[in-house]
ROLO-98819 format. One record per residue (C-alpha): z, x negated, y. Coordinates in Angstrom, 2 decimals, always signed. Each point is the difference from the previous one (the first is absolute). Layout:
BEGIN
Z, X, Y
...
END
This chain:
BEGIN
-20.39, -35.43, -13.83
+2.78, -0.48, +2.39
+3.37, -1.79, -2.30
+2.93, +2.20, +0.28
+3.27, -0.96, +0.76
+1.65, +1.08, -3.13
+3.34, +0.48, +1.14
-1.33, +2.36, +2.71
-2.08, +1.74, -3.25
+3.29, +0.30, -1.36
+1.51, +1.46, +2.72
-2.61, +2.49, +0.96
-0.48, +1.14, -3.64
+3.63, +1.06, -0.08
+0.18, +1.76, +2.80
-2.83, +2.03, -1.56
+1.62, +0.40, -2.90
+2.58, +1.45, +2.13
-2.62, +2.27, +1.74
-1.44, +1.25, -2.78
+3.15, +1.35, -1.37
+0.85, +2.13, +3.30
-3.33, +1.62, -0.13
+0.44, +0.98, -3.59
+3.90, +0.85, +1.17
-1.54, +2.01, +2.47
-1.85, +2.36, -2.08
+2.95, +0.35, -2.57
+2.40, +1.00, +3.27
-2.95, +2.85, +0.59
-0.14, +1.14, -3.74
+3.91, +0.08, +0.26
+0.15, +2.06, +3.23
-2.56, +2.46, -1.13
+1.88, +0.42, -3.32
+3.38, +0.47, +1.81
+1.28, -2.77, -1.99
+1.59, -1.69, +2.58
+1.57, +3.20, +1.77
+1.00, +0.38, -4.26
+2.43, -3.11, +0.42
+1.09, +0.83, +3.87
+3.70, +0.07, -1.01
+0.44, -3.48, -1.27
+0.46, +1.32, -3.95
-0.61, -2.26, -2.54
-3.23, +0.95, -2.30
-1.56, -0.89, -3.00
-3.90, +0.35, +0.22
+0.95, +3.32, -2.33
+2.22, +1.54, +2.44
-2.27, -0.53, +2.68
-2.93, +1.20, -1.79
+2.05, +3.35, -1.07
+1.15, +0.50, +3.79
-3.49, +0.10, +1.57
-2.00, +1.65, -2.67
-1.73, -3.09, -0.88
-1.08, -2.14, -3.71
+2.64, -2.82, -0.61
-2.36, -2.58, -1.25
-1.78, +0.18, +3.75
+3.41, -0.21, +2.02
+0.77, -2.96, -1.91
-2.26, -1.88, +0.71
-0.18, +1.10, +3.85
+3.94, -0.87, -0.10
-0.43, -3.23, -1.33
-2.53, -1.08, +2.72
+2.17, +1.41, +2.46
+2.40, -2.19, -0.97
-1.99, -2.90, +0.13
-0.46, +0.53, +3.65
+3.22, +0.59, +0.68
-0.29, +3.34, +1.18
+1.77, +1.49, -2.68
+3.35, -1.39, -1.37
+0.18, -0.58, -3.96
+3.45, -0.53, -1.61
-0.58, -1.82, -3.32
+3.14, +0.75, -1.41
-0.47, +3.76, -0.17
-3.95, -0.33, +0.31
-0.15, +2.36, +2.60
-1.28, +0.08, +3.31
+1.16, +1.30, +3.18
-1.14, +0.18, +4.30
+2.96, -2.38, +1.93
+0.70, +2.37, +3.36
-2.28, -2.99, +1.63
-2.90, +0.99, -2.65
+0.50, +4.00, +0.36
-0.03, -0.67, +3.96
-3.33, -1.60, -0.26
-1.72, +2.06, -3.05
+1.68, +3.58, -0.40
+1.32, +0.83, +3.46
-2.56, +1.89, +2.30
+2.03, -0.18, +2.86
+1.57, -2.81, -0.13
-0.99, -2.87, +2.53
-0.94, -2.20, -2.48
-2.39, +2.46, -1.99
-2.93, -1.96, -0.94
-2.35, +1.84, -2.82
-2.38, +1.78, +2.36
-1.33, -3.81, +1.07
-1.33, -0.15, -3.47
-1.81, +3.84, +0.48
-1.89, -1.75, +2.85
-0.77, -3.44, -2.19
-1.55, +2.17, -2.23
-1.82, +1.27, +1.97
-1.42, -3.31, +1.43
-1.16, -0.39, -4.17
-1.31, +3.09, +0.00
-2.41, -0.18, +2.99
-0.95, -3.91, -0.31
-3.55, +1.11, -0.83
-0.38, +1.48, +3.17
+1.61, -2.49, +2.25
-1.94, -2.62, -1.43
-3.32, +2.26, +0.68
+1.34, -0.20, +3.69
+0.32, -4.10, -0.35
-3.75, +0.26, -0.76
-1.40, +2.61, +2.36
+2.57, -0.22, +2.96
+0.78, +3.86, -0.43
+3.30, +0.95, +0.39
+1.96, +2.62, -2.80
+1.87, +2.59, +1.74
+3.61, +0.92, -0.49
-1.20, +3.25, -2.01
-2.19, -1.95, -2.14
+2.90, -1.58, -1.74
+1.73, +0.61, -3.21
+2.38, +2.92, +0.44
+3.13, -2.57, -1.05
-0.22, -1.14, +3.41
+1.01, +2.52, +1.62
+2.85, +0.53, -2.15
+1.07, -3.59, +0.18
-0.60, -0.07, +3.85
+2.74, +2.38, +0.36
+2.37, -0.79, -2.36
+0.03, -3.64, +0.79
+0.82, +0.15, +3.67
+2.33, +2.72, -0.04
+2.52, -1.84, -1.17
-0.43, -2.47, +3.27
-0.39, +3.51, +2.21
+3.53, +1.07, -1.31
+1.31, -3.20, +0.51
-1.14, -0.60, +3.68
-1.67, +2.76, +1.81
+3.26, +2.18, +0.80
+2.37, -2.62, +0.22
-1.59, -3.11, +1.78
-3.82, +0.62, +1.08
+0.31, +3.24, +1.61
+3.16, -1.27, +2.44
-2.17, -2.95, +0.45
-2.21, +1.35, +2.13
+0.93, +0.96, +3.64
+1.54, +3.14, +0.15
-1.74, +1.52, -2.68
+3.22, +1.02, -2.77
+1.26, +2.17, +3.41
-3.37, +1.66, +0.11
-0.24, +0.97, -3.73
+3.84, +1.27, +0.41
-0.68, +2.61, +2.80
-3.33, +0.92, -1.18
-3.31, -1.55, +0.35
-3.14, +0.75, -1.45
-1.46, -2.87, -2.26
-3.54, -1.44, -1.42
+0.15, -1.48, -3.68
-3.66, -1.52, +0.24
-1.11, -0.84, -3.49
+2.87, +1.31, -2.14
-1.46, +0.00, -2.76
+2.87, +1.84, -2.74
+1.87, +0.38, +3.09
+3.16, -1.85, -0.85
+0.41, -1.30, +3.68
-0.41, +3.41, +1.30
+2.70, +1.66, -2.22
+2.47, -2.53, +0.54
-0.26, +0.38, +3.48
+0.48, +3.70, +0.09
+2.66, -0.28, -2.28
+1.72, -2.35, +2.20
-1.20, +1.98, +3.36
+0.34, +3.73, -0.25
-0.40, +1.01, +3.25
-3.54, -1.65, +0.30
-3.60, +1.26, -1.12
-2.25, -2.02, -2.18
-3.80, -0.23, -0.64
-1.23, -2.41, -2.80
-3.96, -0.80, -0.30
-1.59, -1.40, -2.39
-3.74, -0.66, -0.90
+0.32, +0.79, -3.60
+0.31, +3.18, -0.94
+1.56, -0.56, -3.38
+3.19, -1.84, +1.44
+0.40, +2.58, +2.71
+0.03, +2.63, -2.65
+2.53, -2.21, -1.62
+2.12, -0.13, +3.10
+0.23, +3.60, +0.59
+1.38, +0.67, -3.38
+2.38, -2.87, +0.24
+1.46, +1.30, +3.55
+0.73, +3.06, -1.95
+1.48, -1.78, -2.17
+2.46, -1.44, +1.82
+0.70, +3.08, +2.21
-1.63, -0.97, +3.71
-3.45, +1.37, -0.70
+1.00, +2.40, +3.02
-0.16, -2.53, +2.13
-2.79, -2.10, -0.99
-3.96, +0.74, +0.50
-1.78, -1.77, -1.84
-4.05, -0.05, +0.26
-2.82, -2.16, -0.89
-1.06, -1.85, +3.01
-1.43, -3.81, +1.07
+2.07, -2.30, +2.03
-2.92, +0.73, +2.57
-0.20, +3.52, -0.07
+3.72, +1.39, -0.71
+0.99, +3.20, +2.18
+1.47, -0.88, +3.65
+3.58, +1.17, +1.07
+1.56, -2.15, +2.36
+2.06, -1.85, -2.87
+3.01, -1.92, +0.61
-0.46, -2.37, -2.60
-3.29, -0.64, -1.96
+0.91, -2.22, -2.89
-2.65, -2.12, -2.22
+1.75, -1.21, -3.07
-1.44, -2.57, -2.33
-3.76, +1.16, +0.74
-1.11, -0.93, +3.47
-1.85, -3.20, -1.32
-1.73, +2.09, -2.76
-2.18, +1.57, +2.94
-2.96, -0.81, +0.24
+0.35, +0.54, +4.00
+3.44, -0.75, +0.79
-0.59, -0.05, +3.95
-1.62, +3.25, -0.37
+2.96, +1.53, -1.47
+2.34, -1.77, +2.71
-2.14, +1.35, +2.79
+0.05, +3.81, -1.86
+4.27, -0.61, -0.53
-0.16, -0.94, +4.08
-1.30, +3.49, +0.82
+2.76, +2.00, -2.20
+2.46, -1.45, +1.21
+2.34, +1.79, +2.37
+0.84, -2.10, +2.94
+2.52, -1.74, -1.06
-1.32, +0.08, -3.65
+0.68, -3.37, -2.86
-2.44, -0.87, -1.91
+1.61, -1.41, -3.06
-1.60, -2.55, -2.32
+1.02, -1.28, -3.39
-1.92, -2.56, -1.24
+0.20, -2.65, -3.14
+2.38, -2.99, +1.17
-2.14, -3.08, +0.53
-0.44, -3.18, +2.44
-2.79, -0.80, +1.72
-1.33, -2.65, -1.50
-0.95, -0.20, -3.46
+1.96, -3.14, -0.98
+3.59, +2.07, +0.81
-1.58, +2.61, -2.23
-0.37, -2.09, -3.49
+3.34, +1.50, -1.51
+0.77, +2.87, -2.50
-0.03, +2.41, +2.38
-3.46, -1.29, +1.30
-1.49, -0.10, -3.13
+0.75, +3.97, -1.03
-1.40, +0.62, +3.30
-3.05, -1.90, +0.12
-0.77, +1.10, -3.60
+0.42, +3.74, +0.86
-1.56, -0.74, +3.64
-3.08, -1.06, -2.38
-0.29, +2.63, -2.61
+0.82, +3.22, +2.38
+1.11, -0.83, +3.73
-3.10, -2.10, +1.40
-2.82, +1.91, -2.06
+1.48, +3.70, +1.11
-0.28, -1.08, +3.50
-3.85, -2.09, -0.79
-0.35, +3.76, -0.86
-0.23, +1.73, +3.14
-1.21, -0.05, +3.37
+0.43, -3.69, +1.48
+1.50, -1.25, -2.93
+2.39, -2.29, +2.23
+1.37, -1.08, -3.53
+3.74, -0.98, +1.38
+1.07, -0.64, -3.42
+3.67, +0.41, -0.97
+1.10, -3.11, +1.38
-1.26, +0.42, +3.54
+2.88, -1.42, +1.92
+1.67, +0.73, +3.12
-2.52, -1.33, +2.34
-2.98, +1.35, -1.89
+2.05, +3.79, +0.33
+1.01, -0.62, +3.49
-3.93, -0.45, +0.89
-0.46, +3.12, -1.52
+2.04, +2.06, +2.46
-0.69, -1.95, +2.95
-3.78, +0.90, -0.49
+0.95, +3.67, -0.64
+1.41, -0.07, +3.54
+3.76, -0.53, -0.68
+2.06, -2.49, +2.61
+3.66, +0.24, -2.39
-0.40, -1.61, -3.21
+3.02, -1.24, -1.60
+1.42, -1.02, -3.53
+3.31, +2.21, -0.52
+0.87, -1.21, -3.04
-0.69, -1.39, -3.58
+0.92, -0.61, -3.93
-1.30, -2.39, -2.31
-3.05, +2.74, -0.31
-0.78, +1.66, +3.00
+0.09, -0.82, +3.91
+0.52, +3.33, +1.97
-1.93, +0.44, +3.46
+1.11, +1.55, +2.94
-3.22, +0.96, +2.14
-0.38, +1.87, +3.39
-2.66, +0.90, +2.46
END
Protein backbone atom coordinates (compact mmCIF):
# COMPACT_ATOMS: atom_id res chain seq x y z
CA UNK A 1 0.00 0.00 0.00
CA UNK A 2 1.01 3.27 -1.39
CA UNK A 3 1.82 5.94 2.08
CA UNK A 4 -0.37 8.88 1.84
CA UNK A 5 0.57 12.23 2.22
CA UNK A 6 -1.49 13.07 5.18
CA UNK A 7 -1.81 16.59 4.78
CA UNK A 8 -3.16 16.01 1.24
CA UNK A 9 -5.67 13.22 3.21
CA UNK A 10 -6.56 16.08 5.16
CA UNK A 11 -7.23 18.23 2.57
CA UNK A 12 -9.15 15.98 0.30
CA UNK A 13 -11.30 14.64 3.20
CA UNK A 14 -12.55 18.15 3.82
CA UNK A 15 -13.41 19.04 0.74
CA UNK A 16 -15.63 15.95 0.89
CA UNK A 17 -16.97 16.80 3.83
CA UNK A 18 -17.88 19.86 2.04
CA UNK A 19 -19.36 17.79 -0.88
CA UNK A 20 -21.29 15.72 0.95
CA UNK A 21 -23.18 18.46 2.56
CA UNK A 22 -24.28 20.13 -0.92
CA UNK A 23 -25.66 16.89 -2.10
CA UNK A 24 -27.69 16.45 1.02
CA UNK A 25 -28.39 20.53 0.61
CA UNK A 26 -29.47 19.68 -2.64
CA UNK A 27 -32.22 17.41 -1.89
CA UNK A 28 -33.50 19.64 1.09
CA UNK A 29 -33.62 22.78 -1.67
CA UNK A 30 -35.99 20.11 -3.79
CA UNK A 31 -38.18 19.07 -0.71
CA UNK A 32 -38.42 22.94 -0.04
CA UNK A 33 -39.43 23.90 -3.61
CA UNK A 34 -41.95 21.18 -3.93
CA UNK A 35 -43.45 22.19 -0.55
CA UNK A 36 -43.57 25.92 -1.55
CA UNK A 37 -41.60 26.63 1.43
CA UNK A 38 -39.32 28.78 -0.05
CA UNK A 39 -41.93 30.78 -2.28
CA UNK A 40 -43.63 30.71 1.77
CA UNK A 41 -40.69 33.12 2.91
CA UNK A 42 -40.39 35.14 -0.65
CA UNK A 43 -40.98 38.48 1.15
CA UNK A 44 -38.07 38.54 3.49
CA UNK A 45 -40.53 38.03 6.83
CA UNK A 46 -39.11 36.79 9.71
CA UNK A 47 -40.50 33.10 10.78
CA UNK A 48 -40.46 30.83 13.44
CA UNK A 49 -40.48 27.11 12.19
CA UNK A 50 -44.40 27.51 13.57
CA UNK A 51 -45.27 30.29 11.38
CA UNK A 52 -43.84 28.74 8.52
CA UNK A 53 -45.33 25.48 9.10
CA UNK A 54 -48.96 27.25 9.57
CA UNK A 55 -48.38 29.31 6.19
CA UNK A 56 -47.80 26.32 3.88
CA UNK A 57 -50.04 23.75 5.36
CA UNK A 58 -47.26 21.81 6.69
CA UNK A 59 -46.26 19.81 10.51
CA UNK A 60 -43.92 22.17 12.56
CA UNK A 61 -41.69 19.54 13.94
CA UNK A 62 -40.63 18.75 10.00
CA UNK A 63 -40.04 22.54 9.02
CA UNK A 64 -37.84 22.77 11.86
CA UNK A 65 -35.70 20.72 11.24
CA UNK A 66 -35.58 21.52 7.31
CA UNK A 67 -35.03 25.30 8.61
CA UNK A 68 -32.32 24.50 10.72
CA UNK A 69 -30.32 22.71 7.93
CA UNK A 70 -31.07 25.44 5.76
CA UNK A 71 -29.41 27.49 7.89
CA UNK A 72 -26.49 25.55 8.18
CA UNK A 73 -25.88 26.01 4.54
CA UNK A 74 -26.43 29.31 4.50
CA UNK A 75 -29.24 29.37 2.33
CA UNK A 76 -31.57 30.45 4.77
CA UNK A 77 -30.86 33.34 7.26
CA UNK A 78 -31.50 32.52 11.13
CA UNK A 79 -31.68 35.46 13.60
CA UNK A 80 -30.91 34.06 17.08
CA UNK A 81 -32.24 36.76 18.90
CA UNK A 82 -35.84 36.32 17.80
CA UNK A 83 -35.20 32.57 16.67
CA UNK A 84 -36.66 33.09 13.51
CA UNK A 85 -35.66 32.67 10.13
CA UNK A 86 -36.02 34.60 7.09
CA UNK A 87 -34.84 34.56 2.79
CA UNK A 88 -32.17 37.86 2.44
CA UNK A 89 -33.47 39.41 -1.21
CA UNK A 90 -30.00 37.55 -2.35
CA UNK A 91 -31.56 34.11 -0.90
CA UNK A 92 -35.29 34.74 -2.33
CA UNK A 93 -33.47 35.68 -5.78
CA UNK A 94 -31.82 32.36 -5.85
CA UNK A 95 -34.59 29.98 -4.08
CA UNK A 96 -38.22 31.56 -4.39
CA UNK A 97 -38.05 33.71 -7.52
CA UNK A 98 -39.01 31.82 -10.83
CA UNK A 99 -38.11 34.49 -12.93
CA UNK A 100 -35.57 35.93 -11.58
CA UNK A 101 -32.02 35.56 -13.27
CA UNK A 102 -30.61 34.01 -10.54
CA UNK A 103 -33.40 31.24 -10.03
CA UNK A 104 -31.63 28.13 -9.27
CA UNK A 105 -34.09 25.18 -7.78
CA UNK A 106 -34.94 23.49 -11.07
CA UNK A 107 -30.91 22.41 -11.22
CA UNK A 108 -31.71 20.25 -8.29
CA UNK A 109 -35.12 18.68 -10.34
CA UNK A 110 -32.49 17.52 -12.88
CA UNK A 111 -29.82 16.19 -10.01
CA UNK A 112 -32.46 14.17 -8.97
CA UNK A 113 -32.97 12.91 -11.62
CA UNK A 114 -29.30 11.84 -12.26
CA UNK A 115 -30.10 9.68 -8.58
CA UNK A 116 -32.97 8.46 -9.83
CA UNK A 117 -31.76 6.86 -13.12
CA UNK A 118 -28.07 5.80 -11.87
CA UNK A 119 -29.16 2.17 -12.29
CA UNK A 120 -29.60 2.61 -15.75
CA UNK A 121 -26.65 4.68 -16.69
CA UNK A 122 -24.47 2.41 -15.03
CA UNK A 123 -26.22 -0.61 -17.14
CA UNK A 124 -25.00 1.60 -20.16
CA UNK A 125 -21.23 1.76 -18.51
CA UNK A 126 -21.46 -2.05 -18.79
CA UNK A 127 -23.16 -2.79 -22.09
CA UNK A 128 -22.22 0.43 -24.15
CA UNK A 129 -26.08 1.14 -24.73
CA UNK A 130 -27.06 4.44 -24.60
CA UNK A 131 -30.51 5.70 -22.34
CA UNK A 132 -32.58 7.98 -24.28
CA UNK A 133 -33.82 11.37 -23.25
CA UNK A 134 -37.44 9.76 -22.67
CA UNK A 135 -36.09 7.08 -20.64
CA UNK A 136 -35.29 9.43 -17.85
CA UNK A 137 -36.92 10.33 -14.67
CA UNK A 138 -39.73 12.79 -15.39
CA UNK A 139 -37.78 15.53 -12.89
CA UNK A 140 -35.66 16.13 -15.74
CA UNK A 141 -37.64 17.55 -17.75
CA UNK A 142 -38.96 19.79 -15.26
CA UNK A 143 -35.55 20.82 -14.07
CA UNK A 144 -34.30 21.18 -17.74
CA UNK A 145 -36.62 23.96 -18.15
CA UNK A 146 -36.72 25.66 -15.17
CA UNK A 147 -33.02 25.83 -14.77
CA UNK A 148 -32.12 27.54 -18.00
CA UNK A 149 -34.86 29.83 -18.24
CA UNK A 150 -33.61 31.95 -16.00
CA UNK A 151 -30.26 32.31 -18.36
CA UNK A 152 -32.92 32.52 -21.56
CA UNK A 153 -34.54 35.64 -19.83
CA UNK A 154 -31.42 36.99 -19.02
CA UNK A 155 -29.68 36.77 -22.50
CA UNK A 156 -31.66 35.65 -25.41
CA UNK A 157 -33.70 39.04 -26.03
CA UNK A 158 -31.28 41.35 -24.87
CA UNK A 159 -27.70 40.20 -25.94
CA UNK A 160 -27.73 36.77 -28.05
CA UNK A 161 -30.35 37.52 -30.44
CA UNK A 162 -28.60 41.16 -31.54
CA UNK A 163 -25.53 39.13 -31.58
CA UNK A 164 -26.04 37.53 -34.48
CA UNK A 165 -25.93 39.34 -37.91
CA UNK A 166 -28.96 40.92 -38.64
CA UNK A 167 -31.11 38.59 -37.05
CA UNK A 168 -33.11 41.05 -34.03
CA UNK A 169 -34.23 43.15 -37.53
CA UNK A 170 -35.58 39.93 -38.95
CA UNK A 171 -37.60 38.80 -35.87
CA UNK A 172 -38.92 42.64 -35.71
CA UNK A 173 -40.52 42.71 -39.25
CA UNK A 174 -41.55 39.20 -39.23
CA UNK A 175 -39.77 36.06 -39.88
CA UNK A 176 -40.73 32.67 -39.52
CA UNK A 177 -38.58 30.66 -36.92
CA UNK A 178 -37.42 26.86 -36.01
CA UNK A 179 -37.11 26.07 -32.13
CA UNK A 180 -35.38 22.55 -32.77
CA UNK A 181 -35.55 20.61 -29.57
CA UNK A 182 -37.61 22.88 -27.30
CA UNK A 183 -38.35 20.79 -25.10
CA UNK A 184 -41.09 22.92 -22.45
CA UNK A 185 -40.65 25.50 -24.97
CA UNK A 186 -39.33 28.33 -22.86
CA UNK A 187 -37.02 29.61 -25.76
CA UNK A 188 -39.85 29.58 -28.10
CA UNK A 189 -42.26 31.68 -25.91
CA UNK A 190 -39.84 34.17 -25.05
CA UNK A 191 -39.15 34.78 -28.43
CA UNK A 192 -42.67 35.32 -29.53
CA UNK A 193 -43.25 37.33 -26.71
CA UNK A 194 -40.46 39.51 -27.60
CA UNK A 195 -41.26 39.20 -31.59
CA UNK A 196 -44.91 39.53 -32.42
CA UNK A 197 -44.88 39.95 -35.82
CA UNK A 198 -43.00 36.57 -36.44
CA UNK A 199 -44.32 32.83 -36.65
CA UNK A 200 -42.91 30.08 -34.57
CA UNK A 201 -42.65 26.24 -34.82
CA UNK A 202 -41.12 24.32 -31.79
CA UNK A 203 -40.21 20.39 -32.22
CA UNK A 204 -39.49 18.24 -29.97
CA UNK A 205 -38.90 14.39 -29.84
CA UNK A 206 -40.75 13.82 -26.68
CA UNK A 207 -44.07 13.94 -26.71
CA UNK A 208 -44.64 14.61 -23.05
CA UNK A 209 -42.66 18.03 -23.05
CA UNK A 210 -44.33 19.12 -26.24
CA UNK A 211 -47.63 18.54 -24.59
CA UNK A 212 -46.16 20.56 -21.82
CA UNK A 213 -45.24 23.38 -24.13
CA UNK A 214 -48.51 23.80 -25.71
CA UNK A 215 -50.24 24.32 -22.47
CA UNK A 216 -47.58 26.64 -21.25
CA UNK A 217 -47.85 28.95 -24.57
CA UNK A 218 -51.39 29.22 -23.53
CA UNK A 219 -50.43 30.09 -20.64
CA UNK A 220 -48.67 32.90 -21.28
CA UNK A 221 -50.98 34.17 -24.10
CA UNK A 222 -48.85 33.49 -27.61
CA UNK A 223 -50.15 30.00 -28.20
CA UNK A 224 -51.60 31.75 -31.48
CA UNK A 225 -48.54 32.08 -32.71
CA UNK A 226 -46.67 29.09 -31.83
CA UNK A 227 -46.98 25.40 -33.46
CA UNK A 228 -45.74 23.19 -31.65
CA UNK A 229 -45.37 19.32 -32.85
CA UNK A 230 -43.40 16.35 -32.04
CA UNK A 231 -40.68 16.03 -34.50
CA UNK A 232 -36.65 14.85 -34.68
CA UNK A 233 -33.97 17.31 -35.35
CA UNK A 234 -33.72 15.13 -38.65
CA UNK A 235 -37.09 14.97 -39.70
CA UNK A 236 -38.84 18.43 -38.58
CA UNK A 237 -41.31 19.98 -41.32
CA UNK A 238 -39.47 22.29 -44.07
CA UNK A 239 -40.48 26.03 -44.55
CA UNK A 240 -37.81 28.10 -45.70
CA UNK A 241 -37.04 29.36 -42.00
CA UNK A 242 -35.21 32.39 -41.26
CA UNK A 243 -33.70 31.27 -38.25
CA UNK A 244 -33.48 27.59 -37.04
CA UNK A 245 -32.28 27.72 -33.48
CA UNK A 246 -30.77 24.58 -31.42
CA UNK A 247 -30.64 25.49 -27.80
CA UNK A 248 -28.79 23.49 -25.22
CA UNK A 249 -29.45 20.05 -27.15
CA UNK A 250 -27.46 19.81 -30.33
CA UNK A 251 -24.70 17.65 -28.58
CA UNK A 252 -27.40 15.31 -27.09
CA UNK A 253 -27.89 13.96 -30.80
CA UNK A 254 -26.87 11.13 -31.48
CA UNK A 255 -26.21 12.46 -35.26
CA UNK A 256 -25.46 15.98 -34.93
CA UNK A 257 -24.20 16.38 -38.70
CA UNK A 258 -27.31 14.77 -39.73
CA UNK A 259 -29.38 17.31 -38.14
CA UNK A 260 -27.04 20.21 -39.53
CA UNK A 261 -27.36 18.84 -43.03
CA UNK A 262 -31.55 18.50 -42.46
CA UNK A 263 -31.38 22.49 -40.76
CA UNK A 264 -29.25 23.33 -44.28
CA UNK A 265 -32.26 22.33 -46.41
CA UNK A 266 -34.98 24.49 -44.33
CA UNK A 267 -33.39 27.15 -44.41
CA UNK A 268 -34.53 30.03 -46.58
CA UNK A 269 -31.71 31.54 -48.46
CA UNK A 270 -30.52 33.69 -46.34
CA UNK A 271 -31.60 31.51 -43.32
CA UNK A 272 -29.29 31.41 -39.49
CA UNK A 273 -28.88 28.56 -38.05
CA UNK A 274 -28.55 29.34 -34.41
CA UNK A 275 -26.72 27.19 -31.88
CA UNK A 276 -26.58 27.32 -28.13
CA UNK A 277 -24.39 25.12 -26.66
CA UNK A 278 -22.82 24.49 -22.91
CA UNK A 279 -19.76 27.04 -22.51
CA UNK A 280 -16.54 25.05 -22.57
CA UNK A 281 -12.76 25.17 -23.96
CA UNK A 282 -11.31 22.88 -25.97
CA UNK A 283 -9.16 21.19 -24.10
CA UNK A 284 -9.94 19.40 -21.08
CA UNK A 285 -7.36 21.02 -18.75
CA UNK A 286 -9.32 24.72 -19.26
CA UNK A 287 -12.37 22.69 -18.38
CA UNK A 288 -11.39 21.44 -14.61
CA UNK A 289 -13.48 24.32 -12.88
CA UNK A 290 -17.01 24.50 -11.27
CA UNK A 291 -18.59 25.09 -14.20
CA UNK A 292 -16.76 22.04 -15.83
CA UNK A 293 -17.51 19.82 -13.27
CA UNK A 294 -21.65 20.35 -13.35
CA UNK A 295 -21.16 19.83 -16.92
CA UNK A 296 -19.14 16.87 -17.18
CA UNK A 297 -21.21 15.25 -14.39
CA UNK A 298 -24.54 15.93 -16.21
CA UNK A 299 -22.66 15.30 -19.72
CA UNK A 300 -22.16 11.72 -17.94
CA UNK A 301 -25.44 10.83 -16.41
CA UNK A 302 -27.84 12.26 -19.38
CA UNK A 303 -26.01 14.24 -22.30
CA UNK A 304 -23.40 11.55 -23.70
CA UNK A 305 -25.66 8.34 -23.05
CA UNK A 306 -28.94 10.11 -24.85
CA UNK A 307 -26.85 10.68 -27.81
CA UNK A 308 -24.86 6.72 -27.37
CA UNK A 309 -28.68 6.23 -27.81
CA UNK A 310 -29.37 6.81 -31.28
CA UNK A 311 -28.24 6.46 -34.67
CA UNK A 312 -24.32 7.19 -34.81
CA UNK A 313 -24.09 7.91 -31.36
CA UNK A 314 -21.39 10.73 -32.15
CA UNK A 315 -21.50 11.17 -28.24
CA UNK A 316 -20.38 15.13 -28.32
CA UNK A 317 -20.85 15.31 -24.71
CA UNK A 318 -21.76 18.63 -23.07
CA UNK A 319 -18.46 19.99 -23.12
CA UNK A 320 -17.72 19.64 -26.82
CA UNK A 321 -15.97 22.88 -27.47
CA UNK A 322 -15.83 25.28 -30.17
CA UNK A 323 -13.71 23.40 -32.52
CA UNK A 324 -15.39 20.07 -31.91
CA UNK A 325 -19.02 22.20 -32.87
CA UNK A 326 -17.45 24.02 -35.65
CA UNK A 327 -16.52 20.43 -37.28
CA UNK A 328 -19.92 19.66 -36.94
CA UNK A 329 -21.27 22.27 -39.35
CA UNK A 330 -18.49 22.29 -41.64
CA UNK A 331 -19.26 18.53 -42.37
CA UNK A 332 -23.00 19.35 -42.67
CA UNK A 333 -21.97 21.59 -45.57
CA UNK A 334 -21.89 25.05 -43.88
CA UNK A 335 -18.86 27.65 -45.04
CA UNK A 336 -20.03 30.62 -42.03
CA UNK A 337 -19.43 29.41 -38.67
CA UNK A 338 -18.92 31.92 -36.10
CA UNK A 339 -19.08 32.41 -32.20
CA UNK A 340 -21.54 35.53 -31.60
CA UNK A 341 -21.35 35.60 -28.22
CA UNK A 342 -21.05 34.04 -24.66
CA UNK A 343 -21.71 33.95 -20.63
CA UNK A 344 -20.03 32.08 -18.08
CA UNK A 345 -22.55 29.09 -19.36
CA UNK A 346 -23.19 29.10 -22.82
CA UNK A 347 -21.25 30.14 -26.15
CA UNK A 348 -23.86 31.18 -28.86
CA UNK A 349 -23.14 30.17 -32.65
CA UNK A 350 -23.80 32.00 -35.56
CA UNK A 351 -23.87 29.42 -38.60
CA UNK A 352 -24.62 29.92 -42.39
CA UNK A 353 -24.58 27.95 -45.57
Amino acid sequence: MREPDMQKLDNLVGRLVGDLGAAVSGVLVTLGDHLGLFKAMADGTPMTSAELADKVGVKERYVREWLSAQAAADYVSYDDDTERFYLTPEQAMVFAEENSPAFFTGAFDVVQSMWLDEPKIANAFRTGSGVGWHEHSACLFRGTERFFRPGYNSHLISEWIPAIDGLKEKLEAGAIVADVGCGHGASTILLAEAYPNSTFFGFDYHLPSIERAKAAAAEAGVAGRITFEQASAKDFPPADYDLVAMFDCLHDMGDPVGAGKHVKETLADDGTWMIVEPFAHDCLKDNLNPVGRVFYGASTMICTPASLSQEVGLGLGAQAGELKLRKVAMDAGYSHFRKATETPFNMVFEVRA
